[in-house]
Every structure is written in structure tokens, then in C-alpha cells.
N, C-alpha and C positions, 0 to 999 in steps of 0.2 A: 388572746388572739394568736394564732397559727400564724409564724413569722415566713415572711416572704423567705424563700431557699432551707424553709425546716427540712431535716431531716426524716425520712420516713421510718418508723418501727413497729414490730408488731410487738402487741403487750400480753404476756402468761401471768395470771393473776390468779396465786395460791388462795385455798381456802383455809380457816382458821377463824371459825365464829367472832368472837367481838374482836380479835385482833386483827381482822380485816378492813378497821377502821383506822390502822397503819398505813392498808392501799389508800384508802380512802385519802389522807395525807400527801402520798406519794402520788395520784392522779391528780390532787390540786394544785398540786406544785409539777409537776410536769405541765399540765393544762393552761396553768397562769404564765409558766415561764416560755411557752412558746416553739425552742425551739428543736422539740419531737413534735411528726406529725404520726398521727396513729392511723394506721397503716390496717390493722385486725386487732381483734380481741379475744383470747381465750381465757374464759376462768370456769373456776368451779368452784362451789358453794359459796362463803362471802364473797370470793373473787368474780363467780357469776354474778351478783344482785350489785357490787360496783360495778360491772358491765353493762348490766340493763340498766343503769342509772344514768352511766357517761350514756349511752345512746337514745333514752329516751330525752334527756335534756339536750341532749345536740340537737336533735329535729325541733327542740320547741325555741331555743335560741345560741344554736355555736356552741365556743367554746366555755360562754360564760353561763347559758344553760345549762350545761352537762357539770359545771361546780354546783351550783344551784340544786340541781337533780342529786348530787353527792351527798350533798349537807342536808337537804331535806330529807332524802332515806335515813341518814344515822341518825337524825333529831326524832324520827318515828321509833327508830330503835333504841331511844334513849327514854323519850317519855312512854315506850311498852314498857320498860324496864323498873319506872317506877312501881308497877301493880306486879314485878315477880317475886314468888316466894324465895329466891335467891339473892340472899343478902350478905352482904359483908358482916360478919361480927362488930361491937362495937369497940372490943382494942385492938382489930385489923383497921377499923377507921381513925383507931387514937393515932395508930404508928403508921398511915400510909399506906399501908398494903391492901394493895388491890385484887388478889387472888380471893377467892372464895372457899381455900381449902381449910378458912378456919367457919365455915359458915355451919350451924348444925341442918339445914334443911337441905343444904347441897348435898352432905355426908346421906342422909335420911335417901335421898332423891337417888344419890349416887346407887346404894344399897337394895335401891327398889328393883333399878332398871339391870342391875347385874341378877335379880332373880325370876322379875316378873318382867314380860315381853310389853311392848305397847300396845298389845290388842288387848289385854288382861287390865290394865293398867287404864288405857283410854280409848273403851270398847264405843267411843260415838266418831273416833279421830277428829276430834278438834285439834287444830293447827292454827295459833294463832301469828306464826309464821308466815304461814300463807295467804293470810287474811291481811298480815300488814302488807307484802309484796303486792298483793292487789287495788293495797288503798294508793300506796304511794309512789307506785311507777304505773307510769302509761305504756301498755304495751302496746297500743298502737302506732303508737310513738317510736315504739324501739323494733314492730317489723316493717316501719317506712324508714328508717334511716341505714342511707345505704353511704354515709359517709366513710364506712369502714366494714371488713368482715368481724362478727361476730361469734361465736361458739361456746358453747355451754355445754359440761360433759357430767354422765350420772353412770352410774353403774347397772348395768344390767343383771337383776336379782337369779334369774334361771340361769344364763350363760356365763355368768362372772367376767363378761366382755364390759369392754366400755364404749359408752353410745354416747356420741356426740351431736347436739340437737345444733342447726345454725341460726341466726335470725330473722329467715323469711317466715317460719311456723310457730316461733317461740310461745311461749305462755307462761303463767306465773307459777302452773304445775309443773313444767319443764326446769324450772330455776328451784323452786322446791326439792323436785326430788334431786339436783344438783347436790342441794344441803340436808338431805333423808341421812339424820343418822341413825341407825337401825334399832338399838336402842333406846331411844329416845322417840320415831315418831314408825308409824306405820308406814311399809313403802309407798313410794305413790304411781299409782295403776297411770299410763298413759297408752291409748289404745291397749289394753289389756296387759299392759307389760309393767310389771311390779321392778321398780329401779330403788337403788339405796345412792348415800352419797359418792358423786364421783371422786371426792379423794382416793378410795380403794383402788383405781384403775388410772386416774390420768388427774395429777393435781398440781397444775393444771395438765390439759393433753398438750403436744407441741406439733402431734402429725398433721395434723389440719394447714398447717401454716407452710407444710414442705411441697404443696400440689395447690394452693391459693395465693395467688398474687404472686407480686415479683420481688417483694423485700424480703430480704436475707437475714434483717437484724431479728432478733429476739430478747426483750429484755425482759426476763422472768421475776417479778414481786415474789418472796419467797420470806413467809412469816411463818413457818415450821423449823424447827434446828434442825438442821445435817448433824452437825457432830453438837453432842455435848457431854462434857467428860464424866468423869466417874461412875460407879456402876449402882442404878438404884438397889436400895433394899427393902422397902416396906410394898406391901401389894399393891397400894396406890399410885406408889412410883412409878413402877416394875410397869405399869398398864399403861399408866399416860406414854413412857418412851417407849412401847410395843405400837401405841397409837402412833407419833410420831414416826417411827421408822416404819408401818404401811404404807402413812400418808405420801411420805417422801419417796417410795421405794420406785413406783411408776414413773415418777420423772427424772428420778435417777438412771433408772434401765432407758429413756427418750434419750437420755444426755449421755451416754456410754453408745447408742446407736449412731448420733449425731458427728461424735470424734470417729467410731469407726469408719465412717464414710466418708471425715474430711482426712483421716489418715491414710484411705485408698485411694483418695485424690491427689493426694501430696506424692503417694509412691507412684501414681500413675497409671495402677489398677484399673482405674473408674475413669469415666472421661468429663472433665470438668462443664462440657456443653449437655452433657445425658443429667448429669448428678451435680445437683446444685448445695454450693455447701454454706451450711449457715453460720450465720456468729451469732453466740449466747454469748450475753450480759444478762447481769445480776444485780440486783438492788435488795439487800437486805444489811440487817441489824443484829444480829443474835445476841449480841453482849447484851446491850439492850432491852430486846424480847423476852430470852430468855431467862432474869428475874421473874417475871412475872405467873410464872410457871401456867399448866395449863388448866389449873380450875379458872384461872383468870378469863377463857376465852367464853364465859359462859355472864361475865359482867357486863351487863350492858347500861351499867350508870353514865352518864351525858358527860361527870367530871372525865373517868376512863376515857371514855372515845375522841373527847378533847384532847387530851395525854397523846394517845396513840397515834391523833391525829397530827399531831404537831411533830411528834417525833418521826411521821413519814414524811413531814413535809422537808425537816433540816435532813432528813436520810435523802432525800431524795436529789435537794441541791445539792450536797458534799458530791453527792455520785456522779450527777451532771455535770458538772464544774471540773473534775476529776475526769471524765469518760467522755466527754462530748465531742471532742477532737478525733476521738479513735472509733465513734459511729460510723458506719456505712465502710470503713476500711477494714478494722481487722476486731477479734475476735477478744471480749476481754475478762474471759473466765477462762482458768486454764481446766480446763474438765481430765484431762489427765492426772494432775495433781489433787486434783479433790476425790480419785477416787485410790491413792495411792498414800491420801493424809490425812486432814481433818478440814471441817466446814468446805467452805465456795472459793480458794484461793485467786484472786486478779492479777492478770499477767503483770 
């Protein structure tokens, strides 16, 4: 339950296939503990499909609904996961490790899709992706609730813009093509418009939130490394951190826009009643996270999303516990330092 005098926030919710059942974590435990009220939601890919989960289960019952709606998504996501050819090895299972980069049908799958396209590949577009989104969230559900703004952003395949859908029109093709990664599935047409994943453009977007509503705060779920040291050397590596540093890159250039305008506020440039300046907060793990490197994000075993899930929930009270006094006043990522160092530094 939403505590009498919560505080209002709006939530950016990264995408990052199965490690999105870290947010997953991190909304159960904000959700349970009461006192953020969510204010808007932006995400993109998993970060979408936990937003159309909290909102479909809000309309069917609060806040205890929308955990409900959470956990039943990633149990869909768990027992699909029993029937994928994407398996752990069996002495990745002796010794714990949850990545899939010792699996051979990942490697096989990996090798396919860097040569052959998904039309060549799977000329009928089956999407069993899409098929679960539609079994197990109610969209009617999530374009009646208007407890919060909603937005969910894809990438526009022609323009290389990024198109943010809100949730008066949503659909399960709309959260889809959120998570189109191009490689892997056919774009998906919506009114004739062929979109890929919007991590390429906005992962999540933050502009939506500077022209809707009146909250300032922004606390961004952020399950992608910013920084991680050393410099890969095999073509595997070298790819996945090329991935990561796209994925990151658009919310990095929001968060570099965001200081420039509270830095024209500060000197006086900009008039603090024209140009509203916001405060970013951060909630993430990397030491954490990134062990598990990113073939891991493609595991979608029930033990995993358990793991993930647990480890968002203790990430997410440390952070509350730590930041909650400094909500609604001041600002507590220093985005200066983070683009003059390494990771997300807090003031």
C-alpha cells in the first residue's frame, strides 16, 4: 500500500532481457515498501513489459495487483524458458554459473544470426515473445489505468528516431517492438512503420517526463554497465561491450542534456520558472550484475529470475534507506562525475 505523504517519482526502466527481472525485484520492493508514489513510467524492452505489468495489475487490484501482475509475467517467462534450446551446460550448472556463454546451441544460434537475417532464418515470424506478452498481461487493463503516465519507446527503423508510444493506444506490438532486437526477430510493422528495439535511441527515454506532470524526481533502474574495466579481446566480448555502450549511449547524451540545463539554471542563464530542472537518481548494482556477463541476459530459468529477483529487491532497500530523505529535494547522482570518471557516482 502507498503510504499516506509518499513521495512522488517517476520511474526509467532499462532494458536488458532476463536481467530485467532485477527491476522486476526493485518494483517489488519499492511497491511493497510504500513510501514512492509512482508518479510515470518509462521503459524500454524488459523495462516496458515491467511497466505494462505494474499497470495492468494496478487497475485489477493497487499496489498489491501490479506485484501480482510482476511475478506472474516472469513465472510465464520462466516456465517458456523450460522449452528453449538455450541451455546452460552441464558444468555451468555443476559450478553455478548462470551465463550461457558456455552453452553450444547459444554459440550455434549466436553464429546463425550474425550471418543470416531473421527473415532467412524465420520466414513465417513467429514470435513467441509476443504470444506470451498477450497471454499474460491485460492490455485493457493497462490502457484504463490512469494511476500514472506510462511510455514505452522503439526505435524507428527508416528514421533512426526514436518513437515513444504512451498508454492510451498501447498494444502488445507496441511493447514488442520495444524489445525487436534486430537480429534476432523481424521489425515489427505498426501502422506500416517497421521499428527495432528502443535501447538504440532512448533506454530508457527521460524527455517524456520534462513536458508531463509536475514531478522532478527521476529514478532510473539501470541493469546495463556504464563503465566496466578492462579492454575485451576475443570477438565475443569486443561485441557484447559495443552492445552495451549503444545501449547506454542515448541515456547518457538525456543525462549530459539534463546537467546542462540545471547548470544554466544555476549560473542564471535560463529562468528557473521557464526551465524546470530535474533530479536523477539511480538504482543499480554493477559489481553484482556484471559477473553474470551478457550471454546471461538470454537465461530465462525460474532459479535465475529468482536470483535477479531478489538481488533487486535488497538493491533496492539499501538505496531507499540510503536516498529517501534526499527525494523530492535535491539531486543524488552526480552526472558530472560520471561523465569525467567511471560508473553512476552518488553525491
Amino acid at each position: 500500500m502507498v503510504r499516506r505523504n509518499a513521495k512522488p517519482v517517476n520511474l526509467a526502466l532499462q532494458g536488458g532481457g532476463a536481467h530485467g527481472a532485477f527491476t522486476w525485484g526493485v518494483l517489488d520492493y519499492l511497491l511493497e515498501d510504500g513510501r514512492l508514489q509512482i508518479a510515470g513510467i518509462s521503459g524500454t524492452s524488459a523495462g516496458a513489459m515491467n511497466a505494462v505489468a505494474v499497470a495492468a495489475g494496478w487497475v485489477e487490484n493497487g499496489v498489491d495487483g501490479a506485484r501480482s501482475a510482476l511475478e506472474h509475467f516472469w513465472r510465464a517467462m520462466g516456465d517458456a524458458a523450460l522449452l528453449s534450446p538455450f541451455r546452460r551446460s552441464p558444468l555451468d550448472v555443476y559450478l553455478g554459473t548462470w551465463s550461457l556463454a558456455g552453452s553450444p546451441s547459444y554459440h550455434i544460434a549466436d553464429a546463425l544470426t550474425r550471418t543470416f537475417s531473421p527473415y532467412l532464418l524465420n520466414p513465417l515470424n513467429l514470435n513467441p515473445l509476443l504470444d506470451l506478452l498477450r497471454e499474460s498481461i491485460d492490455f485493457e487493463r493497462v490502457r484504463a489505468c490512469d494511476a500514472f503516465e506510462l511510455y514505452v519507446s522503439a526505435t524507428n527503423v527508416e528514421t533512426g528516431r526514436v518513437e515513444v508510444f504512451d498508454r492510451a493506444g498501447l498494444t502488445p506490438e507496441m511493447v514488442m517492438a520495444s524489445a525487436c532486437l534486430p537480429f534476432l526477430y523481424q521489425a515489427v510493422e505498426i501502422d506500416g512503420v517497421p521499428y527495432w528495439d528502443g535501447g538504440y535511441m532512448g533506454n530508457p527515454s527521460l524527455f517524456p517526463f520534462h513536458t508531463h506532470g509536475a514531478c522532478s524526481d527521476i529514478v532510473i533502474v539501470q541493469i546495463n554497465p556504464i563503465f566496466r574495466p578492462g579492454t575485451p579481446t576475443s570477438a565475443h566480448d569486443i561485441q557484447d561491450r559495443v552492445n552495451e555502450i549503444a545501449f547506454n549511449a542515448s541515456l547518457l547524451k538525456e543525462l549530459r542534456s539534463i546537467d546542462f540545463v540545471a547548470r544554466l539554471i544555476e549560473e542564471g542563464k535560463l529562468s528557473p520558472t521557464d526551465y524546470r530542472q530535474q533530479r536523477i537518481h539511480m538504482i543499480h548494482n554493477e559489481d553484482a550484475l556484471m559477473p553474470f556477463g551478457a550471454a546471461s541476459k538470454l537465461n530465462a530459468e525460474w532459479a535465475f529470475l529468482e536470483k535477479l529477483r531478489d538481488l533487486g529487491r535488497e538493491t533496492a532497500a539499501r538505496w531507499l534507506d540510503d536516498t529517501y530523505a534526499r527525494i523530492g529535494k535535491e539531486q543524488t547522482v552526480d552526472i558530472r562525475a560520471m561523465f569525467q570518471g567511471t560508473g553512476a557516482p552518488t553525491r
